[in-house]
PyMOL Python script that loads the backbone (N, CA, C, O; Angstrom):
from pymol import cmd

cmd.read_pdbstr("""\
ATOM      1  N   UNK A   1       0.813  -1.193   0.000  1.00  0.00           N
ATOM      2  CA  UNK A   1       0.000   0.000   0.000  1.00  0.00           C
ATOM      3  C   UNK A   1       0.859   1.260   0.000  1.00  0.00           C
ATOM      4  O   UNK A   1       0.581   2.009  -0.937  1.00  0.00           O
ATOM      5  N   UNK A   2       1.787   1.670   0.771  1.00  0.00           N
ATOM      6  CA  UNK A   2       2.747   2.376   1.076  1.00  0.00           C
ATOM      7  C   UNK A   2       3.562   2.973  -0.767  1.00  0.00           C
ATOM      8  O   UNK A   2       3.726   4.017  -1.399  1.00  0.00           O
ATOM      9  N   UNK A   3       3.885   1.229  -0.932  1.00  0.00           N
ATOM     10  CA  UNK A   3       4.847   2.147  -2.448  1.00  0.00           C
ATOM     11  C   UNK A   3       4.090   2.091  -3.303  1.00  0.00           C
ATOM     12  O   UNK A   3       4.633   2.187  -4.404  1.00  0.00           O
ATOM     13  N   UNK A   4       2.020   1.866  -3.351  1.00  0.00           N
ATOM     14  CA  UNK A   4       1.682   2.322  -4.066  1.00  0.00           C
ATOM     15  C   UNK A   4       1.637   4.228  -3.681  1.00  0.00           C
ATOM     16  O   UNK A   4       1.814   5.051  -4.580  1.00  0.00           O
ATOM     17  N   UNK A   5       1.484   4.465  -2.829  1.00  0.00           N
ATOM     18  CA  UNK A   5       1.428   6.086  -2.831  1.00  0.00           C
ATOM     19  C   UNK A   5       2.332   6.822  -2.939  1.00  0.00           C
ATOM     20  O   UNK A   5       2.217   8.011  -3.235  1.00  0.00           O
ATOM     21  N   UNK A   6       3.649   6.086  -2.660  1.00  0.00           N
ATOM     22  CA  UNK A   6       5.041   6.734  -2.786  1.00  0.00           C
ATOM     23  C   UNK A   6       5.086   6.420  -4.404  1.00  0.00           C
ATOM     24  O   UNK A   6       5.941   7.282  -4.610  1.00  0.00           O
ATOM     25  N   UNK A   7       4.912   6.021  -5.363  1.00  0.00           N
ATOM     26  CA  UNK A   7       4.546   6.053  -6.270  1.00  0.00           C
ATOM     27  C   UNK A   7       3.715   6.890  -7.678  1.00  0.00           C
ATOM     28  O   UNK A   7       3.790   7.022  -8.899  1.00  0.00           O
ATOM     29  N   UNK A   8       2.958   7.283  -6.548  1.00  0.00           N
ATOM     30  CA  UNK A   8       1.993   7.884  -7.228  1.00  0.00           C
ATOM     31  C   UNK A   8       2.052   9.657  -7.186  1.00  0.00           C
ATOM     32  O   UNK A   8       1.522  10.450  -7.965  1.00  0.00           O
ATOM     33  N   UNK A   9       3.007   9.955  -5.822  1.00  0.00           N
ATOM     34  CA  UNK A   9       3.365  11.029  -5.043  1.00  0.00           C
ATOM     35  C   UNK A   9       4.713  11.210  -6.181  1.00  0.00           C
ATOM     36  O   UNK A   9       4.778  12.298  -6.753  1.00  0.00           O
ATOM     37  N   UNK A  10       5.653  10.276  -6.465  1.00  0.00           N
ATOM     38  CA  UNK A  10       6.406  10.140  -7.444  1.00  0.00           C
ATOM     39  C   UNK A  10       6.353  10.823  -8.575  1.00  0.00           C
ATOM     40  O   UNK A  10       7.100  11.662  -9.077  1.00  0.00           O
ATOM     41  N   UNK A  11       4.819  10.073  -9.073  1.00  0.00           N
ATOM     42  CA  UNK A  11       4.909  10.470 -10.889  1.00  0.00           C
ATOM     43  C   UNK A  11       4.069  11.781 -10.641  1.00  0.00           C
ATOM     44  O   UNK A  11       4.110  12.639 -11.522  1.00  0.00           O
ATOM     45  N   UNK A  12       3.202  12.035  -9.354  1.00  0.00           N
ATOM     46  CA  UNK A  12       2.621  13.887  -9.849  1.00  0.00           C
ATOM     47  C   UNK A  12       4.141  14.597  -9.425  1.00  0.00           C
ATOM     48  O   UNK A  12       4.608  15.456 -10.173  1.00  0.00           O
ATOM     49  N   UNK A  13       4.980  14.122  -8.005  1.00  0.00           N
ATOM     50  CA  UNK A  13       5.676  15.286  -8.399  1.00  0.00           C
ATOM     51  C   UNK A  13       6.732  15.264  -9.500  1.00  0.00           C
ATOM     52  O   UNK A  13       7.567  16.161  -9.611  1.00  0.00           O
ATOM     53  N   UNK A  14       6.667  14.256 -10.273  1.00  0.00           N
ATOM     54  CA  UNK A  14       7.482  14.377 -11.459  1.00  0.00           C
ATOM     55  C   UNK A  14       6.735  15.330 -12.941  1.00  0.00           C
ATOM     56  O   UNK A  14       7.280  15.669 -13.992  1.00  0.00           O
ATOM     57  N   UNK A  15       5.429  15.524 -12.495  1.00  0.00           N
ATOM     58  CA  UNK A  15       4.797  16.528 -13.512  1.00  0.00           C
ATOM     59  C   UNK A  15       4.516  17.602 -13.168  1.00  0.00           C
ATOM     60  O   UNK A  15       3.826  18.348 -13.862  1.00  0.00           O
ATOM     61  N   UNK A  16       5.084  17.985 -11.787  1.00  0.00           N
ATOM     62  CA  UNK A  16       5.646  19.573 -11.371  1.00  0.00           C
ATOM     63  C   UNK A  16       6.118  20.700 -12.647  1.00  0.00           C
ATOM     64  O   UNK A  16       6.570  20.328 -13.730  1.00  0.00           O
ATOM     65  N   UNK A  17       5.986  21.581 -12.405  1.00  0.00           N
ATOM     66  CA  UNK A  17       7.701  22.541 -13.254  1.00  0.00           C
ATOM     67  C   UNK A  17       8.334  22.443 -12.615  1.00  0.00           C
ATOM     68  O   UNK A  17       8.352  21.793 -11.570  1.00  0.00           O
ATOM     69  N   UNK A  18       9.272  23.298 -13.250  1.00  0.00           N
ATOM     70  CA  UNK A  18      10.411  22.525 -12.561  1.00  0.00           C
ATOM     71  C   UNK A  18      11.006  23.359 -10.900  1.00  0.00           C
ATOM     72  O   UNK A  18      11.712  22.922  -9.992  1.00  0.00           O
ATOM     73  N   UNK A  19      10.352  24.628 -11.096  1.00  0.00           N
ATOM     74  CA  UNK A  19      10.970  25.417  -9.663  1.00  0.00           C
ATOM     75  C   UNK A  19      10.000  25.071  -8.568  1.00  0.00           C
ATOM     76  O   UNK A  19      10.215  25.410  -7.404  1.00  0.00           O
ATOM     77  N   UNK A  20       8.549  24.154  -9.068  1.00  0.00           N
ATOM     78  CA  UNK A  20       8.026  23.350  -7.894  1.00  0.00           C
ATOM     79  C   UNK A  20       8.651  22.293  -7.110  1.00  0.00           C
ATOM     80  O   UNK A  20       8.709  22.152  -5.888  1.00  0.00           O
ATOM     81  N   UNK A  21       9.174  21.471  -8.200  1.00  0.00           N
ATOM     82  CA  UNK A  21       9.574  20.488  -8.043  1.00  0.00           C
ATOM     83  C   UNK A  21      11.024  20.248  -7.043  1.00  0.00           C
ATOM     84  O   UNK A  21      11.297  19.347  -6.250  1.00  0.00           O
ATOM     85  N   UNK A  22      11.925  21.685  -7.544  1.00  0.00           N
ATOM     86  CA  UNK A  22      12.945  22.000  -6.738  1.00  0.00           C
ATOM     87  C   UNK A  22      12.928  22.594  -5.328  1.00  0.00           C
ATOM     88  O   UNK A  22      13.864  22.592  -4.529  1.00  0.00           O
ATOM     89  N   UNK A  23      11.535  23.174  -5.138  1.00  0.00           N
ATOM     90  CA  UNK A  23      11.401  23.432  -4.145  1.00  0.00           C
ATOM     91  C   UNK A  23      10.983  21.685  -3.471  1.00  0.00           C
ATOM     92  O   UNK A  23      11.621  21.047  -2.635  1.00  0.00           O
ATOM     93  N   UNK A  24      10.138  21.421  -3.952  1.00  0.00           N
ATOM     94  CA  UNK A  24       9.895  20.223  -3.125  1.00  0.00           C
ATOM     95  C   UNK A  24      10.457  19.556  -2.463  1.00  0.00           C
ATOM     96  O   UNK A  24      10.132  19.178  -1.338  1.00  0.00           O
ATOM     97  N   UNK A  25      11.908  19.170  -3.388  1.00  0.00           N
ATOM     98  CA  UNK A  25      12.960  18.653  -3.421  1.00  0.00           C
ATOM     99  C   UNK A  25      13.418  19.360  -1.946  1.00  0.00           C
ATOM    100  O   UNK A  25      13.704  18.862  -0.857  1.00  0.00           O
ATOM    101  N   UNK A  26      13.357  20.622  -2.386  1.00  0.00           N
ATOM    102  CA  UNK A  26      14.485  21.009  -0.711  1.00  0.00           C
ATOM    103  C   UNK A  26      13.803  20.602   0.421  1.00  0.00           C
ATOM    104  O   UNK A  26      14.364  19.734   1.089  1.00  0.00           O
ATOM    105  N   UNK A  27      12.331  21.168   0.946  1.00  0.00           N
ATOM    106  CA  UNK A  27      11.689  21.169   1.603  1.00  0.00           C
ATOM    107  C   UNK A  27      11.857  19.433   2.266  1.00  0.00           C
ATOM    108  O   UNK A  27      12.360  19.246   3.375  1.00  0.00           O
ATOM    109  N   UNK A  28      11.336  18.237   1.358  1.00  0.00           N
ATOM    110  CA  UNK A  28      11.855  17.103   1.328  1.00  0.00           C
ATOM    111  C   UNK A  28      12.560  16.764   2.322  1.00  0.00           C
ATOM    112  O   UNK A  28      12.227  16.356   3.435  1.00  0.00           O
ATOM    113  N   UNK A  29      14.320  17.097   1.514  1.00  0.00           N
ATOM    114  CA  UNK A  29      15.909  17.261   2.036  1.00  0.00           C
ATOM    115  C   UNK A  29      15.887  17.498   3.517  1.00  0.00           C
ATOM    116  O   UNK A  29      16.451  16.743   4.308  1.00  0.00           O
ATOM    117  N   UNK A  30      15.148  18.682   3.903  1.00  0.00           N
ATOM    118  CA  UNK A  30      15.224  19.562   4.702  1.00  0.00           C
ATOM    119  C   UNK A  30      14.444  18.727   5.958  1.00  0.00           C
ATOM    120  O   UNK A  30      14.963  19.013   7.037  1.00  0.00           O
ATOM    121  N   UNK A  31      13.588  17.991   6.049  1.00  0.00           N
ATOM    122  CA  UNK A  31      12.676  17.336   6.657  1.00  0.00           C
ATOM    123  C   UNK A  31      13.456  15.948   7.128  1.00  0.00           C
ATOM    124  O   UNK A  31      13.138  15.224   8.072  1.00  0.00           O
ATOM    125  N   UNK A  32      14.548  15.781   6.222  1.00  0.00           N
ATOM    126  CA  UNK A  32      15.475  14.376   6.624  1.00  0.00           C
ATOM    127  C   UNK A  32      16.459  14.863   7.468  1.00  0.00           C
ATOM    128  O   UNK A  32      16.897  13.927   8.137  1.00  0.00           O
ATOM    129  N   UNK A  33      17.090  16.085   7.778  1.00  0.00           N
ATOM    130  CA  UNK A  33      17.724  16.779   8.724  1.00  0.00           C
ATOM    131  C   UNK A  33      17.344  17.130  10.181  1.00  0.00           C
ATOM    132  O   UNK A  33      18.055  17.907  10.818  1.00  0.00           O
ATOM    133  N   UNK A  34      16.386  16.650  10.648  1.00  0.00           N
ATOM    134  CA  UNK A  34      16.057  16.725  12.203  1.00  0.00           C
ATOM    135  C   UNK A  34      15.643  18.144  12.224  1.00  0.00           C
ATOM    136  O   UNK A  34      15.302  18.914  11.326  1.00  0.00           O
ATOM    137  N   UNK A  35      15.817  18.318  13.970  1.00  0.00           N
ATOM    138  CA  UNK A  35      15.161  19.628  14.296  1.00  0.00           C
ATOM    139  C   UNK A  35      16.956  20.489  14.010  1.00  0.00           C
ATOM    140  O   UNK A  35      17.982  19.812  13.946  1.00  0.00           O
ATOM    141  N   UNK A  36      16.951  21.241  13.946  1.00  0.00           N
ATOM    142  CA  UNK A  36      17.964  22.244  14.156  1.00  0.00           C
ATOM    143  C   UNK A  36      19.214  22.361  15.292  1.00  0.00           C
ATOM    144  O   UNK A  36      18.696  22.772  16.330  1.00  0.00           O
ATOM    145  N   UNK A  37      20.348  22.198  15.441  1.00  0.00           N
ATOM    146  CA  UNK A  37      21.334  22.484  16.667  1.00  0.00           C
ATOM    147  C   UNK A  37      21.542  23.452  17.097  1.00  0.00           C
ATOM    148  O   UNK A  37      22.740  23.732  17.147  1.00  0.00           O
ATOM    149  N   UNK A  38      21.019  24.006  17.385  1.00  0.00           N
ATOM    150  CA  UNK A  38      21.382  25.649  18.181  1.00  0.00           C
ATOM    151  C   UNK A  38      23.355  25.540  18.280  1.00  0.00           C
ATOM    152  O   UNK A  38      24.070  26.000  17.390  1.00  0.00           O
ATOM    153  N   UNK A  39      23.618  25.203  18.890  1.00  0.00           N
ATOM    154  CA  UNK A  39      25.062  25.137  19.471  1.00  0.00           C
ATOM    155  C   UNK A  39      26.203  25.069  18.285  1.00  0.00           C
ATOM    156  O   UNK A  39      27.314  25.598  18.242  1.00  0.00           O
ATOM    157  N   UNK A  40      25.330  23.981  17.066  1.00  0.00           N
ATOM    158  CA  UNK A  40      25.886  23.918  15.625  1.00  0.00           C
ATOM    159  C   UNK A  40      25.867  25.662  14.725  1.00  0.00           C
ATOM    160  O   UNK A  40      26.760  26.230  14.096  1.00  0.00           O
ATOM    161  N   UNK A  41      24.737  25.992  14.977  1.00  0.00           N
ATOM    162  CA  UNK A  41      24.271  26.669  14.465  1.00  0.00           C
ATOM    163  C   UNK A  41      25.543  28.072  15.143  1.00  0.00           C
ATOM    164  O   UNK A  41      26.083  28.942  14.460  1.00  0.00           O
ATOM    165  N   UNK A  42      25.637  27.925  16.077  1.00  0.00           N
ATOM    166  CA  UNK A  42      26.147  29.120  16.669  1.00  0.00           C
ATOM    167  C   UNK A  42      27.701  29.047  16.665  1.00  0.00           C
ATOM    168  O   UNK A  42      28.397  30.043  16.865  1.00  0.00           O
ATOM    169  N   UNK A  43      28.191  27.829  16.430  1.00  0.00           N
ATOM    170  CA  UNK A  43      29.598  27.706  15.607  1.00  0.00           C
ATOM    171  C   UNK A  43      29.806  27.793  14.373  1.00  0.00           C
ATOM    172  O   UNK A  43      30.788  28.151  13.722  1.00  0.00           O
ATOM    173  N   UNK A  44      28.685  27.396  14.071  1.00  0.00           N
ATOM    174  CA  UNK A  44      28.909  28.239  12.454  1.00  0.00           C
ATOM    175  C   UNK A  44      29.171  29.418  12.318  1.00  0.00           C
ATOM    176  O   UNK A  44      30.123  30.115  11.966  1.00  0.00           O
ATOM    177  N   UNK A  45      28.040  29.540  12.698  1.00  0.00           N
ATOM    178  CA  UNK A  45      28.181  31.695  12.965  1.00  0.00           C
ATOM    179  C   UNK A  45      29.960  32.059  12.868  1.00  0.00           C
ATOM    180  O   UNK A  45      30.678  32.367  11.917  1.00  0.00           O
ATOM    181  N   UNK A  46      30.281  31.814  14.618  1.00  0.00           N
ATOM    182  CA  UNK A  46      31.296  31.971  14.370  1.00  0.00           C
ATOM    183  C   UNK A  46      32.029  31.741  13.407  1.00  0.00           C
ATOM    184  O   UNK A  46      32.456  32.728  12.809  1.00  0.00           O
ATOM    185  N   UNK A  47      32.293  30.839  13.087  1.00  0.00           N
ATOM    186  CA  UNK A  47      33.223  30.318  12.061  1.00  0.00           C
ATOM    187  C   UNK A  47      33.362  31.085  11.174  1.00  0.00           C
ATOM    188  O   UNK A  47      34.446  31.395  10.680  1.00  0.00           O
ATOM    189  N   UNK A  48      31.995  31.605  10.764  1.00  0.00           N
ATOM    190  CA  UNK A  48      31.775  32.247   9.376  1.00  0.00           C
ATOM    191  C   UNK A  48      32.457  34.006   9.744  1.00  0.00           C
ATOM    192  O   UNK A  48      33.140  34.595   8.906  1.00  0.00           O
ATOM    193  N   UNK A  49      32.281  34.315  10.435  1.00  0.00           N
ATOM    194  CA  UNK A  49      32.635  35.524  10.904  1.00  0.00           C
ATOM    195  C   UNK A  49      34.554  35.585  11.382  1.00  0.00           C
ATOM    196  O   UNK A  49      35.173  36.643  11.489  1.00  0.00           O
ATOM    197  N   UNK A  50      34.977  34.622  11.531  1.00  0.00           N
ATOM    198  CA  UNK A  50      36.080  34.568  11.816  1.00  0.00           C
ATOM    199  C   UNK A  50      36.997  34.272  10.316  1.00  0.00           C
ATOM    200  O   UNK A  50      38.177  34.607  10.206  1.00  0.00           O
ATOM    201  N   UNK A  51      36.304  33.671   9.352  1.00  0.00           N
ATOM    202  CA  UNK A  51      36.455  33.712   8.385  1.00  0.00           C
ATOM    203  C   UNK A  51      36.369  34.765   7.341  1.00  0.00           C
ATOM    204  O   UNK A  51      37.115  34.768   6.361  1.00  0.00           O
ATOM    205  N   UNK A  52      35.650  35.466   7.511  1.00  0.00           N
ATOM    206  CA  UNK A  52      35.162  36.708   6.753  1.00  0.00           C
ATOM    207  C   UNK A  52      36.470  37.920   7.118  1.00  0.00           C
ATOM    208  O   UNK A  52      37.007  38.729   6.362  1.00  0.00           O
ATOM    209  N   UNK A  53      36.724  37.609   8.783  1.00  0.00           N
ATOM    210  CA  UNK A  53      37.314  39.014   9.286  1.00  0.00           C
ATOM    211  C   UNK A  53      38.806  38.110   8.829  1.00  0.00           C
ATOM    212  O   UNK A  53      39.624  38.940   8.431  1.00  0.00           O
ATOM    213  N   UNK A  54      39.266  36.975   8.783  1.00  0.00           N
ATOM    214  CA  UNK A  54      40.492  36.675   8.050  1.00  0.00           C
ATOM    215  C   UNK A  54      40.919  36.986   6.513  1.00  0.00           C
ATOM    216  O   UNK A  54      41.998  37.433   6.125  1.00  0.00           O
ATOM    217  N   UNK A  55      40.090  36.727   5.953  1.00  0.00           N
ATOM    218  CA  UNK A  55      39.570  37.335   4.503  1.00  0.00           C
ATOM    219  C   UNK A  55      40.093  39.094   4.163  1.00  0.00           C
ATOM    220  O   UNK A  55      40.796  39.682   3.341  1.00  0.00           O
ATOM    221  N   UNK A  56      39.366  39.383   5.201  1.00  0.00           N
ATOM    222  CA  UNK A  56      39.644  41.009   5.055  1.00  0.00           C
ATOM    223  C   UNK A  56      40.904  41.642   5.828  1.00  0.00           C
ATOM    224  O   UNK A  56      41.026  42.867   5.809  1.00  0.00           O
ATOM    225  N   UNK A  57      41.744  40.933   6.435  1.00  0.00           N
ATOM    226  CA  UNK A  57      42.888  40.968   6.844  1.00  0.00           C
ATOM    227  C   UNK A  57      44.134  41.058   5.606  1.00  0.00           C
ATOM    228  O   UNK A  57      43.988  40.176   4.761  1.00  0.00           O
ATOM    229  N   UNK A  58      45.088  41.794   5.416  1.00  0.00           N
ATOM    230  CA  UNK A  58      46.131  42.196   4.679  1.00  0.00           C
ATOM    231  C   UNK A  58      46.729  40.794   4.572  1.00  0.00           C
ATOM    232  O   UNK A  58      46.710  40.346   3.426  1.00  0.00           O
ATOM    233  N   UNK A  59      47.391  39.797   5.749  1.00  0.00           N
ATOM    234  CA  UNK A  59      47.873  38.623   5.468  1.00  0.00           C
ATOM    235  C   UNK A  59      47.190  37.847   4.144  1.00  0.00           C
ATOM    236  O   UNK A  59      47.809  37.575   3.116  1.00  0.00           O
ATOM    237  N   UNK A  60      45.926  37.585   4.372  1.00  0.00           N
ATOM    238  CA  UNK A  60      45.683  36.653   3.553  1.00  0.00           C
ATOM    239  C   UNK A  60      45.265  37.241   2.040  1.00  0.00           C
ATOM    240  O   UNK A  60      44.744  38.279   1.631  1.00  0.00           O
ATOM    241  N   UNK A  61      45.751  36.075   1.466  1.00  0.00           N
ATOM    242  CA  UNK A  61      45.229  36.176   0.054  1.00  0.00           C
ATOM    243  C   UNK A  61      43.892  35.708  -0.367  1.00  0.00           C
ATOM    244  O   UNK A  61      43.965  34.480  -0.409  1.00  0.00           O
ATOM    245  N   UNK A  62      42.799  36.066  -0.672  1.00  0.00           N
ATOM    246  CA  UNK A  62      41.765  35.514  -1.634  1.00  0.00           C
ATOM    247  C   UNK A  62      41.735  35.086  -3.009  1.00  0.00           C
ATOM    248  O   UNK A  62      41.750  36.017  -3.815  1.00  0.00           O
ATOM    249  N   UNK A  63      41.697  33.964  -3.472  1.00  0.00           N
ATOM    250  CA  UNK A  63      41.770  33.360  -4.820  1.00  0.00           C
ATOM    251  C   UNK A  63      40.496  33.157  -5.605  1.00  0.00           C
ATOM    252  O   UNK A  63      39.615  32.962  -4.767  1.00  0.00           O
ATOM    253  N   UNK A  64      39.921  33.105  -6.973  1.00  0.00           N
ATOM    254  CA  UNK A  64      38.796  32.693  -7.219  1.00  0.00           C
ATOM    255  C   UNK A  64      38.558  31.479  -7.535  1.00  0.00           C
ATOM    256  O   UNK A  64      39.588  30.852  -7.287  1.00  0.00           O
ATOM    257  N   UNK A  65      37.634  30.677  -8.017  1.00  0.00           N
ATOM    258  CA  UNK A  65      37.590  29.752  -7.981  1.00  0.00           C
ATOM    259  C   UNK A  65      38.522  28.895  -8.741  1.00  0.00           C
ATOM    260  O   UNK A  65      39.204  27.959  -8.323  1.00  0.00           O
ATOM    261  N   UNK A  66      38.426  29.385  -9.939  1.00  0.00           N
ATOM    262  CA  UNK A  66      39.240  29.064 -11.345  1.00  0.00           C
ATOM    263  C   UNK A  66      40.524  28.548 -10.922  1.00  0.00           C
ATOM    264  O   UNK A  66      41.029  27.508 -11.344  1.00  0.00           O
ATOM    265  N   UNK A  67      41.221  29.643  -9.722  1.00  0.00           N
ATOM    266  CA  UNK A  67      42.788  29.728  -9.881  1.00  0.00           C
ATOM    267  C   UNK A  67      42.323  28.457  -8.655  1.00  0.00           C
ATOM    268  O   UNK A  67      43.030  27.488  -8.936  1.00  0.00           O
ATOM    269  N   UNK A  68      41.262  28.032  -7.206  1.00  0.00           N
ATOM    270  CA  UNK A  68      41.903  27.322  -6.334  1.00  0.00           C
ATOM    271  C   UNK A  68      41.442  25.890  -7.218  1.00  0.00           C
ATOM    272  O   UNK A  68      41.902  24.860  -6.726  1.00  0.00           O
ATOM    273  N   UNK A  69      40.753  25.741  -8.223  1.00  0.00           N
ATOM    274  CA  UNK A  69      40.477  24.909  -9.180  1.00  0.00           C
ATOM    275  C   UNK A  69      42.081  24.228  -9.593  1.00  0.00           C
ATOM    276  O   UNK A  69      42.600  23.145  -9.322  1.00  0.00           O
ATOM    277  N   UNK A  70      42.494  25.276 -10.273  1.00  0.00           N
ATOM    278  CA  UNK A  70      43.729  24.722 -10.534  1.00  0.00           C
ATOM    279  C   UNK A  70      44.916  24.154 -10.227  1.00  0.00           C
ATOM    280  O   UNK A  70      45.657  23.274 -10.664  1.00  0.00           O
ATOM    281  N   UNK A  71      44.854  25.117  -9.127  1.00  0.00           N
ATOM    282  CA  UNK A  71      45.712  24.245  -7.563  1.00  0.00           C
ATOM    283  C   UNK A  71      45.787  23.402  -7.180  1.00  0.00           C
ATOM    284  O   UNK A  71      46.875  22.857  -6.997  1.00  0.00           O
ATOM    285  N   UNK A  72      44.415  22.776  -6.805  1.00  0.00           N
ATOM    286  CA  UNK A  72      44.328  21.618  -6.469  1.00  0.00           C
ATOM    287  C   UNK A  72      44.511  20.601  -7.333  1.00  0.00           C
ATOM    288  O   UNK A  72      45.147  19.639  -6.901  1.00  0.00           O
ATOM    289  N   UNK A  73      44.229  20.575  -8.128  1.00  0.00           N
ATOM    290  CA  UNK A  73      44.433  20.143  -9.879  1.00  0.00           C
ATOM    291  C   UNK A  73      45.855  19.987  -9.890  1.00  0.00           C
ATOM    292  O   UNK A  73      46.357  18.893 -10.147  1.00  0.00           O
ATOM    293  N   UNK A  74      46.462  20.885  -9.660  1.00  0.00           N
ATOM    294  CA  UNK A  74      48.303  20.242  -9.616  1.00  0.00           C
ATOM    295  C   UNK A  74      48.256  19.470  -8.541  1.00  0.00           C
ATOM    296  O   UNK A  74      48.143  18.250  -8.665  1.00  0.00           O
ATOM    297  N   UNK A  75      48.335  20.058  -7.357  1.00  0.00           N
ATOM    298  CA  UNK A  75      48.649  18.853  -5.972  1.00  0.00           C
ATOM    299  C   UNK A  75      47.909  17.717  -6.119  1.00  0.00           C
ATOM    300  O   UNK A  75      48.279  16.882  -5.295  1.00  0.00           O
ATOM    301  N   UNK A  76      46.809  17.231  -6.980  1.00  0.00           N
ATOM    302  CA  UNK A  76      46.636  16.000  -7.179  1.00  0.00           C
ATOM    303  C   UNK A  76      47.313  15.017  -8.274  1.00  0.00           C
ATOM    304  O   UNK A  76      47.279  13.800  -8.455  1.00  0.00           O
ATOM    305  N   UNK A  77      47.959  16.136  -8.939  1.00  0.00           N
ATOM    306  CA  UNK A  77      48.877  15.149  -9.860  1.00  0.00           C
ATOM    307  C   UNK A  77      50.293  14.888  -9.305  1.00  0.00           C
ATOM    308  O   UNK A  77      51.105  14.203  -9.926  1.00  0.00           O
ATOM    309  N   UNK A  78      50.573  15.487  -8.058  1.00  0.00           N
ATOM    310  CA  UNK A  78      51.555  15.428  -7.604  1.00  0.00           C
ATOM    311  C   UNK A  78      51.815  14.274  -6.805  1.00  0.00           C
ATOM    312  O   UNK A  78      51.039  14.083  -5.868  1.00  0.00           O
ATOM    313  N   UNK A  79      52.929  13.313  -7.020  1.00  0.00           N
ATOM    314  CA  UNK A  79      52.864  12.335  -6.370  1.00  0.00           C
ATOM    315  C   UNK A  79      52.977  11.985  -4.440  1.00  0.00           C
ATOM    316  O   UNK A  79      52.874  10.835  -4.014  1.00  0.00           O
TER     317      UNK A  79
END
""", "prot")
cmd.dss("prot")
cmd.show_as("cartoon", "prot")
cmd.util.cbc("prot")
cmd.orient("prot")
């Protein structure tokens, strides 16, 4: 009974458009992730902010993607 409706839930949302469908998709995703970590959540933060203010610091360099693309791209051919 079950994978008849998972089924059927299947082929309508497969006749979505497509920015329904992507939403669905997240919403979905998002529902397999539990409730939220506060504590996660608030090291991120940080993180992100400690990152940002390193960024904007004279020491460091910022690269775009292209160039850390390529980088890595050598050090993996590197034995």
């Amino acid at each position: 009974m079950a994978s008849m409706i998972v089924e059927r839930l299947r082929n309508e949302a497969l006749n979505l458009p497509h920015a329904e469908r992507a939403e669905l998709a997240c919403r979905l995703v998002q529902s397999l992730a539990g409730p939220a970590d506060p504590a996660a959540a608030r090291t991120r933060g940080s993180e992100t902010l400690r990152r940002l203010a390193e960024a904007a610091s004279e020491d460091t360099q910022v690269i775009d993607r292209a160039e850390f693309s390529r980088y890595m791209r050598e050090r993996m051919d590197q034995p």
